[in-house]
C-alpha positions as CSV (number, residue, x, y, z in Angstrom):
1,X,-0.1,10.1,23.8
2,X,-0.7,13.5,23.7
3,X,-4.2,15.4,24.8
4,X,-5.8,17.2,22.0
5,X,-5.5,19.8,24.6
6,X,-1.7,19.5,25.1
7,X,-1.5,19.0,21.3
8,X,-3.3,22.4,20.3
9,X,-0.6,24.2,22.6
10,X,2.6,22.2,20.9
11,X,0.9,24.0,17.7
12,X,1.0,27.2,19.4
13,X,4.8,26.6,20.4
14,X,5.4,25.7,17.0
15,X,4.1,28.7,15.2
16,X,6.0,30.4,17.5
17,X,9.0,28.7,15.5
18,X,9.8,26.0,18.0
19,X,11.8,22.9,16.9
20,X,10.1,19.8,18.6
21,X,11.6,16.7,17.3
22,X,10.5,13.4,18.5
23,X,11.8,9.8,18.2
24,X,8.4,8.8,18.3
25,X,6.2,7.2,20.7
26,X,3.9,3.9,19.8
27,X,0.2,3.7,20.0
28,X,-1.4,0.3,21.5
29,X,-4.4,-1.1,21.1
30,X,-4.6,-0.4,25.3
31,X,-4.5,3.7,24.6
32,X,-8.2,4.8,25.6
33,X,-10.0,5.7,22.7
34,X,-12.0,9.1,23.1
35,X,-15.9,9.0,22.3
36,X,-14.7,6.6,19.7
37,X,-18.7,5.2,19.4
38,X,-20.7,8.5,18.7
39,X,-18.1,11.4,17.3
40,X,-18.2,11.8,13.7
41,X,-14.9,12.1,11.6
42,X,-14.2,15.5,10.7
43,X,-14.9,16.3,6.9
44,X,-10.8,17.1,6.7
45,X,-10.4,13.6,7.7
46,X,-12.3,12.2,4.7
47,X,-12.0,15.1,1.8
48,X,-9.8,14.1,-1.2
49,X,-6.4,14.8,-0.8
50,X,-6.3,16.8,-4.0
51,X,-9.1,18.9,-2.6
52,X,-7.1,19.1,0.5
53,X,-4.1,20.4,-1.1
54,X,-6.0,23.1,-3.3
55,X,-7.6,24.1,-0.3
56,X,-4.4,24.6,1.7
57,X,-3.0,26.6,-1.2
58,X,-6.4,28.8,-1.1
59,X,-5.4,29.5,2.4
60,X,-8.9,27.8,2.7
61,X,-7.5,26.2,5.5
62,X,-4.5,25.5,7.6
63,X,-1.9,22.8,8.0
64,X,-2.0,23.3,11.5
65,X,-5.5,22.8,11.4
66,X,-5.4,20.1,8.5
67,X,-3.1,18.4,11.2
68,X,-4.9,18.9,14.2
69,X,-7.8,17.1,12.7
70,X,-5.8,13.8,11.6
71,X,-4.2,13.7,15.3
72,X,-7.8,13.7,16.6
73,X,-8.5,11.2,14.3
74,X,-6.1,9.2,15.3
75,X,-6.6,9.4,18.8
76,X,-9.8,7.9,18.6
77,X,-9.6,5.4,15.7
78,X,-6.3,4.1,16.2
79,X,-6.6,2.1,19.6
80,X,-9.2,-0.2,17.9
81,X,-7.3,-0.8,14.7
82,X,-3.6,-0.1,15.4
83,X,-2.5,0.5,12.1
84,X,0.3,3.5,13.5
85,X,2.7,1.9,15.4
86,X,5.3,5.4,15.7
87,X,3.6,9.0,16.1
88,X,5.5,11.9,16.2
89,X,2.7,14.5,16.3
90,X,5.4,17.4,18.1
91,X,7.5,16.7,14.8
92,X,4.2,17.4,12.8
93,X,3.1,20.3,14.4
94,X,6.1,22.0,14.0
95,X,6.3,21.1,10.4
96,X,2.3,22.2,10.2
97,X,3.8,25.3,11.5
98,X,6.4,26.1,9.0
99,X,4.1,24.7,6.1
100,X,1.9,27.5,6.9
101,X,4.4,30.3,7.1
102,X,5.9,29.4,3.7
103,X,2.3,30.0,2.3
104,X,2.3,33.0,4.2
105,X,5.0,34.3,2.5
106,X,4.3,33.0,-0.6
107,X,6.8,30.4,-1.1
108,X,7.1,28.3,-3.7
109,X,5.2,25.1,-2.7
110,X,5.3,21.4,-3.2
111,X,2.0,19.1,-4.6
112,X,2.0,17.6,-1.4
113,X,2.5,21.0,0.8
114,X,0.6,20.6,4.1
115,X,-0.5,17.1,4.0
116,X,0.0,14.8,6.6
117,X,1.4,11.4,5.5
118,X,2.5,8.0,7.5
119,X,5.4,5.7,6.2
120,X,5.4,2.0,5.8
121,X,7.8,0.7,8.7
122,X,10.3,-0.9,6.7
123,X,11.8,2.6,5.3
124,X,13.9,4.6,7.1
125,X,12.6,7.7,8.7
126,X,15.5,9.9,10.1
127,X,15.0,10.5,13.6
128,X,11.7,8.5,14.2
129,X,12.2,4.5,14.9
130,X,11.9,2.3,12.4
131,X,11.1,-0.9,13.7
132,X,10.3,-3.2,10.6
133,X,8.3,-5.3,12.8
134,X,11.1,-7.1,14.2
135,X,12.6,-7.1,17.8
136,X,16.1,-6.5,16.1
137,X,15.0,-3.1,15.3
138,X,13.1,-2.5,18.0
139,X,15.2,0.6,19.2
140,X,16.6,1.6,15.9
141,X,16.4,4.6,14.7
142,X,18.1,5.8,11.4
143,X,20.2,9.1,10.8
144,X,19.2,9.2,7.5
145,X,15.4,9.0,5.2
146,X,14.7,6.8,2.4
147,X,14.7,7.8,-0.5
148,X,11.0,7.8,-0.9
149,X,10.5,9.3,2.5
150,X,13.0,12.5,0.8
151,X,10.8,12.8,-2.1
152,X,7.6,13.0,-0.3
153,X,8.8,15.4,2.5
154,X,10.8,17.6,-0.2
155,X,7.3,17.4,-1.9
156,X,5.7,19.4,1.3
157,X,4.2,15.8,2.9
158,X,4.0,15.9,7.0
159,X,5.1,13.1,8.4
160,X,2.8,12.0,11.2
161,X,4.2,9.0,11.7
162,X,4.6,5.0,10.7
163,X,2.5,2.5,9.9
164,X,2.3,-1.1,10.7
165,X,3.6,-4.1,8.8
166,X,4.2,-7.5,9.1
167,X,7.7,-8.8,10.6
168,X,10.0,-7.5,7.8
169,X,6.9,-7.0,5.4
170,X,6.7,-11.0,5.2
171,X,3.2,-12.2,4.7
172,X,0.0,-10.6,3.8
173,X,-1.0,-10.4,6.9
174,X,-0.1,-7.7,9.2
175,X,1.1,-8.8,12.6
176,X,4.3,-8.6,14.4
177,X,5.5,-9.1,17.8
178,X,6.3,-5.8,18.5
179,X,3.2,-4.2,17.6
180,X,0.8,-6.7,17.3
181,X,-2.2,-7.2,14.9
182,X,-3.6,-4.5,12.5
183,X,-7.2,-5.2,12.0
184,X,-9.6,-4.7,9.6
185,X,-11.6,-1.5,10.3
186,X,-14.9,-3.2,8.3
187,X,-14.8,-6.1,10.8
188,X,-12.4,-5.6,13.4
189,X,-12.0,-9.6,13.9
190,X,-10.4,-9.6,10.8
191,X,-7.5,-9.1,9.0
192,X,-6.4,-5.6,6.7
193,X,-4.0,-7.8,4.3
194,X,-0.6,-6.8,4.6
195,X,2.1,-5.7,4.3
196,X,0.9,-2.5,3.7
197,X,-1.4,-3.1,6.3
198,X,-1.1,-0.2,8.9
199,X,-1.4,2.0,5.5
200,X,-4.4,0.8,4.3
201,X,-6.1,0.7,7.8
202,X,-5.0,4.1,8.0
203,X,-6.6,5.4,5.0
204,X,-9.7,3.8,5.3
205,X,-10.3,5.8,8.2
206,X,-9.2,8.5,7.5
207,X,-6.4,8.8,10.1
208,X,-4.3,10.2,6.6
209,X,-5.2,11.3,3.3
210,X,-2.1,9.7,1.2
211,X,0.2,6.7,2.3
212,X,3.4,5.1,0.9
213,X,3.8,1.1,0.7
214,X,5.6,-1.6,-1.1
215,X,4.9,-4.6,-2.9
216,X,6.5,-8.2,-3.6
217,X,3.6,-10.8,-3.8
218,X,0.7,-8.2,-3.2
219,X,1.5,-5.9,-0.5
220,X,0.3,-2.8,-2.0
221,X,-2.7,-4.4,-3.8
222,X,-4.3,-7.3,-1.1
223,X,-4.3,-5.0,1.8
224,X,-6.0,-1.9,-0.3
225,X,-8.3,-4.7,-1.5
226,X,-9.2,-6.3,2.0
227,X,-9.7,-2.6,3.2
228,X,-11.7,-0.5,0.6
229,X,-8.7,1.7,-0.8
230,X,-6.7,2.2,-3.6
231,X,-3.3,0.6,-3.9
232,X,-1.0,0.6,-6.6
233,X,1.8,-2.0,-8.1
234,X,3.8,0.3,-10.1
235,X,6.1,-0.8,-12.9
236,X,9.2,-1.8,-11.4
237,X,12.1,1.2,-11.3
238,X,8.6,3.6,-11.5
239,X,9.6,4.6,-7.9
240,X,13.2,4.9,-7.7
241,X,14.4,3.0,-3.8
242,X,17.7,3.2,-2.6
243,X,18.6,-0.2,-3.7
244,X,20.9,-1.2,-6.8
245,X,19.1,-4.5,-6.8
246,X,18.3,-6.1,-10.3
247,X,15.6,-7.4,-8.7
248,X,12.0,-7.0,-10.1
249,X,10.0,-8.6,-7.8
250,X,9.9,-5.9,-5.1
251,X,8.4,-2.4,-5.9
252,X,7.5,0.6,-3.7
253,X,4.1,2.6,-4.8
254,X,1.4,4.7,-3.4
255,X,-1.8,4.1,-1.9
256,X,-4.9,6.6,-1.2
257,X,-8.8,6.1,-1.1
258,X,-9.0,7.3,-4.6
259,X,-7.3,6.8,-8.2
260,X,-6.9,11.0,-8.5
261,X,-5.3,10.8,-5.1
262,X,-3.2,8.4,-5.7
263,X,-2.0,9.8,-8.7
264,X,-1.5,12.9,-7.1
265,X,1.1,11.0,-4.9
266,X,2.3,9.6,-7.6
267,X,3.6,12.2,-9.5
268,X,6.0,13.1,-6.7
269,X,6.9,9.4,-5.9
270,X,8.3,8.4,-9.8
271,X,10.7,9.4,-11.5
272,X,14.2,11.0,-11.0
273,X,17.8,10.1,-10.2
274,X,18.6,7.0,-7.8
275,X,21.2,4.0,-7.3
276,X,18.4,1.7,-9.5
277,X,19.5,0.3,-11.8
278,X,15.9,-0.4,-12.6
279,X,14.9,3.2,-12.5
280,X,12.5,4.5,-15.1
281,X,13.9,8.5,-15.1
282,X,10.8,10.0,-17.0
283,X,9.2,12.7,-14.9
284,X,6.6,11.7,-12.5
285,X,4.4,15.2,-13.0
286,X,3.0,13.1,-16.0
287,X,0.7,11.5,-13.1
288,X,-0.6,14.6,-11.9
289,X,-2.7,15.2,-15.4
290,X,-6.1,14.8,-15.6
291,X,-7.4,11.1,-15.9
292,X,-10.0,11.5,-17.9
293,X,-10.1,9.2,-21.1
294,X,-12.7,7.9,-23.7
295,X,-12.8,3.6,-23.9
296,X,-14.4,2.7,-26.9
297,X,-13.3,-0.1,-28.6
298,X,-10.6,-0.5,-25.9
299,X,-9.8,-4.5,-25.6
300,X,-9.9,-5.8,-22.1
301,X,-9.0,-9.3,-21.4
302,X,-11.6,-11.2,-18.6
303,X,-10.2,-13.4,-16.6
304,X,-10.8,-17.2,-16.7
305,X,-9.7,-19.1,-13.9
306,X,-6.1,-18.8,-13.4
307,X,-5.0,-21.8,-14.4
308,X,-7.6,-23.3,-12.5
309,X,-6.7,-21.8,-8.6
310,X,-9.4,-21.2,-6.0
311,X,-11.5,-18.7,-5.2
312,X,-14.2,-18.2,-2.8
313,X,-17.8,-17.7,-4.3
314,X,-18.1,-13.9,-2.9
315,X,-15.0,-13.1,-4.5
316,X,-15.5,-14.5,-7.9
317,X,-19.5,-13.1,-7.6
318,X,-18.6,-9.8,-6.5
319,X,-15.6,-9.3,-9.7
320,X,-17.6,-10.9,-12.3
321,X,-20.9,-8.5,-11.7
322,X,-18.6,-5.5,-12.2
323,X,-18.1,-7.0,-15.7
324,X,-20.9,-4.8,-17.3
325,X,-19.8,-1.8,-16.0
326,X,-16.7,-2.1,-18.1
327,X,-18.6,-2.5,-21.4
328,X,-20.6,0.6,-20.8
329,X,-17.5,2.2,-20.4
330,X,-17.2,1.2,-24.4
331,X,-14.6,-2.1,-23.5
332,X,-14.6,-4.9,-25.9
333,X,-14.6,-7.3,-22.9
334,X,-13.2,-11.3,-23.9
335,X,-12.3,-13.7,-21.5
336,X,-8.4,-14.5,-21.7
337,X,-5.5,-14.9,-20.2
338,X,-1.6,-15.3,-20.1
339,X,-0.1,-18.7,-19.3
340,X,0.5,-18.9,-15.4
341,X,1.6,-22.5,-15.7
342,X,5.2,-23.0,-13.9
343,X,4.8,-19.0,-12.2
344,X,3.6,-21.6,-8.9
345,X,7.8,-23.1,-8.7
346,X,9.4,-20.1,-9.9
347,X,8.4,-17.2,-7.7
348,X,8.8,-18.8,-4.6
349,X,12.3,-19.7,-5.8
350,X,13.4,-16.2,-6.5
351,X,11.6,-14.7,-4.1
352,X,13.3,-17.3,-0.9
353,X,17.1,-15.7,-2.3
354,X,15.9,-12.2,-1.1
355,X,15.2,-13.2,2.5
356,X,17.9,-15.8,3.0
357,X,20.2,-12.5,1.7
358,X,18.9,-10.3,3.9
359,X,17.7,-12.5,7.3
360,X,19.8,-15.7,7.0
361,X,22.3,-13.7,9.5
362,X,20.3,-12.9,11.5
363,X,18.2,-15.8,11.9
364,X,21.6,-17.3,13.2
365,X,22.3,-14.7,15.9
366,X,18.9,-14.9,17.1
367,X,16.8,-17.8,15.8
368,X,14.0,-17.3,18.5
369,X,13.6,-13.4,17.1
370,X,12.4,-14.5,13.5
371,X,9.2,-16.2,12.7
372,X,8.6,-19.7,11.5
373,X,7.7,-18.8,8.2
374,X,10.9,-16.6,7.2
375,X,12.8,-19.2,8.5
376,X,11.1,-21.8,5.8
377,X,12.5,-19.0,2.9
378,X,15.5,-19.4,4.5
379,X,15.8,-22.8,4.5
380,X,14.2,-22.8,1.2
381,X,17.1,-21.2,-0.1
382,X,19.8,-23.2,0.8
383,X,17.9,-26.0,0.1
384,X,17.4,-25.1,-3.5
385,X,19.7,-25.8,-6.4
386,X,21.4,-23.5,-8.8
387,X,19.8,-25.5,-11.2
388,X,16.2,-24.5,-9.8
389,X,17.3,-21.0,-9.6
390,X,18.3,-21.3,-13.6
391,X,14.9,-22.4,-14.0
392,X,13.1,-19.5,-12.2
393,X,15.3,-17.4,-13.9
394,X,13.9,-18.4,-17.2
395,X,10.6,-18.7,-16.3
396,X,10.7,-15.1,-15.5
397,X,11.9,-14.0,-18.9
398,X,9.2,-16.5,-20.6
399,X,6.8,-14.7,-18.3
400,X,7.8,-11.4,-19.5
401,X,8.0,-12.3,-23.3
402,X,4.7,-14.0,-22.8
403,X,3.0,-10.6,-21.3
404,X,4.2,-8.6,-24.3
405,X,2.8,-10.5,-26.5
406,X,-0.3,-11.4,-24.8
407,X,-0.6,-7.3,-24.5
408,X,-0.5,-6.9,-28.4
409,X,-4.1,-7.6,-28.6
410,X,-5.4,-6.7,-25.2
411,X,-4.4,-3.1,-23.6
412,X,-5.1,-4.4,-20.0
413,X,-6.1,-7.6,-18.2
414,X,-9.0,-7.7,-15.0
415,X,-8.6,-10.3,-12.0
416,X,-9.5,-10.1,-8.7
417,X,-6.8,-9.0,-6.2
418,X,-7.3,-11.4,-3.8
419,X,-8.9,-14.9,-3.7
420,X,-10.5,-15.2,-0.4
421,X,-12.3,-12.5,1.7
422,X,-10.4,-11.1,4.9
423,X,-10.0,-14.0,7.5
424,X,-9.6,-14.2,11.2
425,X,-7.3,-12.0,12.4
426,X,-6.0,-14.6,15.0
427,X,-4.4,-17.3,12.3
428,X,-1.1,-16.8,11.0
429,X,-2.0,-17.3,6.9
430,X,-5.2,-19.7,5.5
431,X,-4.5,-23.3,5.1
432,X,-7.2,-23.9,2.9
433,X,-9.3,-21.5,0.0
434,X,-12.7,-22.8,-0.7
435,X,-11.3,-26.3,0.5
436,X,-8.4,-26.5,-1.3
437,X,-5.3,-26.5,0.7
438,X,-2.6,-24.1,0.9
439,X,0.7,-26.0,1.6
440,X,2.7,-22.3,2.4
441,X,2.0,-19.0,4.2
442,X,2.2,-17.6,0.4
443,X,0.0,-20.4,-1.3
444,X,-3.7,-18.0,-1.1
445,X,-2.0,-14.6,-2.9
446,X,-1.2,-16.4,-6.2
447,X,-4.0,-14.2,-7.7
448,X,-1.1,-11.3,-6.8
449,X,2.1,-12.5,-7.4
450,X,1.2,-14.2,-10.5
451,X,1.0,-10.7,-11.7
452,X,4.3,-9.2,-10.0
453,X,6.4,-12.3,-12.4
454,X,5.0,-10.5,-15.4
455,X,6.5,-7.2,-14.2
456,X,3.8,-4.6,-15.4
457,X,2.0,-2.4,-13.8
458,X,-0.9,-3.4,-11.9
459,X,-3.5,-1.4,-9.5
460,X,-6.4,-2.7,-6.8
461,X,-9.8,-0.4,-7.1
462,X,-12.7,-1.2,-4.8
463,X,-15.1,-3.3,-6.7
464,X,-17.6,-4.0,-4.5
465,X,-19.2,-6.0,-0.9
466,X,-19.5,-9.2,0.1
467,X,-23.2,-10.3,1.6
468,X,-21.4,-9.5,4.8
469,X,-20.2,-6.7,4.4
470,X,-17.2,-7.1,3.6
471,X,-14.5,-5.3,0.8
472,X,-13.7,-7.0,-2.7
473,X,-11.0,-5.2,-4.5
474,X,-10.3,-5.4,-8.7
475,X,-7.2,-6.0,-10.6
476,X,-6.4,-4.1,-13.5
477,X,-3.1,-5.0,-14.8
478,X,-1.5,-3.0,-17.8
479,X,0.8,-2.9,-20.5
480,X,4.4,-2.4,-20.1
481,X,5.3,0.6,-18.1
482,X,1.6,1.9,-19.3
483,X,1.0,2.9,-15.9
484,X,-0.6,6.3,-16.7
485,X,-2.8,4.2,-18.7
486,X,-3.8,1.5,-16.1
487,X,-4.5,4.8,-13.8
488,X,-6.7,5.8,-15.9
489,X,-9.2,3.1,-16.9
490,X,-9.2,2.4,-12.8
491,X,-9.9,6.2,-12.4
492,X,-13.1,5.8,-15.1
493,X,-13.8,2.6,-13.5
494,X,-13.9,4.1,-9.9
495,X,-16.1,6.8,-11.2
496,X,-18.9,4.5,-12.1
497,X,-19.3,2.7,-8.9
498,X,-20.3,3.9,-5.4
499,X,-17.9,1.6,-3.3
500,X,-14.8,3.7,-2.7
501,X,-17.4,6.3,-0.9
502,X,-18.3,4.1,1.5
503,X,-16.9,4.6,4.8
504,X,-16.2,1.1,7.2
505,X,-18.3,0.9,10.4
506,X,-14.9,1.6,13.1
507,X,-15.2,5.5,12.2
C-alpha cells in the first residue's frame, strides 16, 4: 500500500499530467492500520456528497485533496473491516488531477465531478481486477467497464477502487475465499450483510461518499440495513446493466449514507439506452430534484407479520416504535399487507435457473473452487421440474397483479429490511431466527426477497439501535416504478430521526 507520504507525491506527478494506471493492489486485514484508535476522520470523509460536490465546483476544495483524504481514510479504517479488496489510488490521483484541471478551465462538469467512488466486485472495471469473489477470477482483469461503471465515470466519479462481496454476490453475507470476511464496522465480530457488503462497510466509514451495488434477494437493502446506510432496490430496468435478460429478480442501484445522496447518484445511474430489455429510458436527472414533499393524508400500509415468519424482538421493537414518526409526518398509517403465501417455493425456484446458468460449468471444471451453497442452486436446478418452473412463473405474475392492486389503496408499504440483527461473522448463514429454523442459506432474508417478487421499488433507511448497539434498517416499498416517490417519503422520513448521523465506533 502506498504511504500517505508516497501518495501526496503520485498527486504531484499527476498534476504534472502523468498517466499512472494500476491493475490494482488488495488490502488485507494484515496491512498495519495507522493511529487507527485516536485519529479523527476528516470532515471530507463524512460531509454529504452533495455538499461535496458543490464544494468542488466552488473550487471550495480540491479533488486532489477530496482524494487524499478518502486514501487516508482508507489506510487506517480498512485493515479492521476490509470492505476494499482492489485499490488503485495512482489511477485516482491521476484522475483527481485531471478533475481539477477541467474546473480550472471551466469545463463542462458532471454531478458526480471529483468524487471518489468504489465498485461492487462483480462489475467489470477496465484495467483494475475484478475478482467476483471467486478463485476463477482471481487474476482477471477486464478490457472493457460495465455499463454502470461508464455512467458513473462519464458522470465525473473517481474510481478508487472495489469493494467486497460474497463469492459471486451469493449470500447476504459477505465473505469469500479470496478476500475473506467484511465485518461490521458497529461490532467488528459481526457481519455487514452482503452482497453489497464491502459497499456498505465502506460508506459507513466514510472510506467513500457514494457506492454502486446490486440486488437479488436483498443485497442492496440487508447490508445498508445491518450497517447504518442508505441502500436502494430500484425498479427493475431503473438502472440499465449490460444484460438482455428478462429477468426481474436482479437489479443494480445505489447506496450512500443519506436519501439526497443517494439520489444524487441516482440521477446519473437511471435512465438511458442499454441492451435491457427491461430498461426504463426516462431520464435519471428527475432524481436529482429536490425531495421535499407534504404527507397528509398519504395512506401507508403497516406491516403485520408476513405471513407469520420470524423475527427477533429488537427488530420488530425497534421498526414498530418508528411507527409514530410516520403519522406526524401526516400518514394515515393501517396495518396491511399483500399475500406472500406461495413467494417461499417460487423464488427459490427462479432464482436456482440463474446460477445453474451462469456457475453450473464451472462448478464442473472445478467443483472444489465453488462453495457448498451455490452448488445446492445448482443442484436445485436440475433437480426441479418444468412443471415447478411453470409454477414460479405464475406465481410471479399473481405476485405482480396482486401488488397493483394492493397499491390502489395504499401509496407505499413499511417492513423491516431484515429479520434478525447482524450475527457472528464466523458462520456461513443462520440456521435458526428467534428459534425457528432456517432449512437454506436464503431461508432468514424472506423479509427482502418477498419484496424483489413483487418487482417495485423498494429502499432501506436507518430506523434505529438495538439495546446493543446495533443498526435496524426500514423498508419502504413503493408503487410501480414510483421510485421518485418512495425516495421521497424515505428522504422526510430520514429527516425526522437522528440515526443516519451517527457514526459506528471503528472510525
Amino acid at each position: 500500500m502506498l504511504s500517505r507520504r508516497d501518495f501526496g507525491t503520485v498527486l504531484g506527478a499527476a498534476a504534472v499530467g502523468g498517466s499512472l494506471p494500476s491493475l490494482g493492489e488488495p488490502l488485507t486485514p494484515d496491512t498495519p492500520a495507522t493511529d487507527m484508535e485516536t485519529t479523527q476522520a476528516p470532515d471530507l470523509c463524512f460531509m454529504p456528497a452533495t455538499e461535496l460536490a458543490a464544494r468542488l465546483r466552488r473550487k471550495d476544495v480540491s479533488a486532489r485533496e477530496v482524494l487524499a483524504a478518502h486514501v487516508a481514510q482508507i489506510e487506517r479504517v480498512n485493515p479492521r473491516v476490509n470492505a476494499i479488496v482492489t485499490f488503485v489510488p495512482e489511477r485516482a490521483a491521476a484522475d483527481a488531477a485531471r478533475a481539477d484541471e477541467a474546473i480550472a478551465r471551466g469545463q463542462p462538469l458532471g454531478p458526480l465531478h471529483g468524487l471518489p467512488i468504489a465498485h461492487k466486485d462483480l462489475v467489470d472495471t477496465a484495467g483494475i481486477r475484478t475478482v467476483r469473489g471467486s478463485p476463477f477470477y482471481r487474476d482477471n482483469v477486464p478490457t472493457r467497464d460495465a455499463l454502470v461503471v461508464q455512467r458513473l465515470r462519464a458522470a465525473g466519479a473517481i474510481t478508487l477502487g472495489k469493494t467486497n462481496t460474497p463469492e459471486f454476490g451469493a449470500g447476504s453475507h459477505t465473505f469469500n475465499p479470496v478476500f475473506g470476511a467484511t465485518r461490521n464496522p458497529w461490532d467488528t465480530g459481526r457481519t455487514c450483510g452482503g452482497s453489497s457488503g464491502g459497499a456498505a462497510v465502506a460508506l459507513a466509514t466514510g472510506m467513500i461518499p457514494i457506492a454502486d451495488g446490486s440486488d437479488t434477494g436483498g443485497s442492496l437493502r440487508n447490508p445498508a440495513a445491518f450497517c447504518n446506510v442508505v441502500g436502494f432496490r430500484p425498479s427493475p430496468g431503473r438502472v440499465p446493466t449490460d444484460s438482455s435478460s428478462w429477468n426481474a429478480l436482479s437489479v443494480s442501484g445505489p447506496m450512500a449514507r443519506s436519501v439526497a445522496d443517494l439520489a444524487l447518484l441516482l440521477s446519473v445511474m437511471a435512465g438511458g439506452d442499454s441492451p435491457s430489455p427491461l430498461a426504463i429510458t426516462e431520464d435519471g436527472a428527475r432524481f436529482a430534484a429536490p425531495l421535499g414533499r407534504d404527507f397528509r393524508g398519504v395512506r401507508v400500509a403497516w406491516w403485520r407479520g408476513l405471513g407469520g415468519i420470524p423475527f427477533e424482538p429488537e427488530v420488530t421493537r425497534v421498526i414498530n416504535d418508528t411507527r409514530r414518526l410516520f403519522e406526524q409526518l401526516g400518514c394515515i398509517v393501517e396495518e396491511a399487507e399483500p399475500d406472500f403465501a406461495g413467494i417461499d417455493e417460487a423464488f427459490p425456484t427462479l432464482r436456482h435457473l440463474s446460477y445453474h446458468s451462469n456457475y453450473a460449468g464451472l462448478a464442473r471444471q472445478r467443483p472444489e473452487w465453488i462453495k457448498d451453497t451455490i452448488h445446492w442452486e445448482i443442484n436445485e436446478a436440475e433437480r426441479q421440474t418444468g412443471a415447478d418452473i411453470a409454477r414460479a412463473l405464475t406465481r410471479q405474475g399473481k405476485a405482480y397483479a396482486d401488488a397493483r392492486q394492493f397499491f390502489q389503496r395504499y401509496e407505499y408499504f413499511i417492513l423491516p429490511v431484515t429479520q434478525l440483527m447482524p450475527f457472528d461473522v464466523n458462520i456461513a448463514y443462520p440456521t435458526n431466527v428467534s428459534g425457528t429454523p432456517m432449512a437454506t442459506y436464503i431461508d432468514w432474508m424472506r423479509s427482502c426477497w418477498y419484496v424483489t417478487f413483487m418487482a417495485n421499488p423498494a429502499i432501506s433507511v436507518p430506523a434505529g439501535f438495538s439495546s446493543g448497539g446495533l443498526p435496524v434498517g426500514l423498508q419502504i416499498v413503493g408503487r410501480h416504478r414510483a421510485d421518485w416517490s418512495v425516495l421521497q417519503l424515505a428522504h422526510a422520513f430520514e429527516s425526522s430521526t437522528p440515526h443516519a448521523r451517527r457514526r459506528p465506533p471503528s472510525v
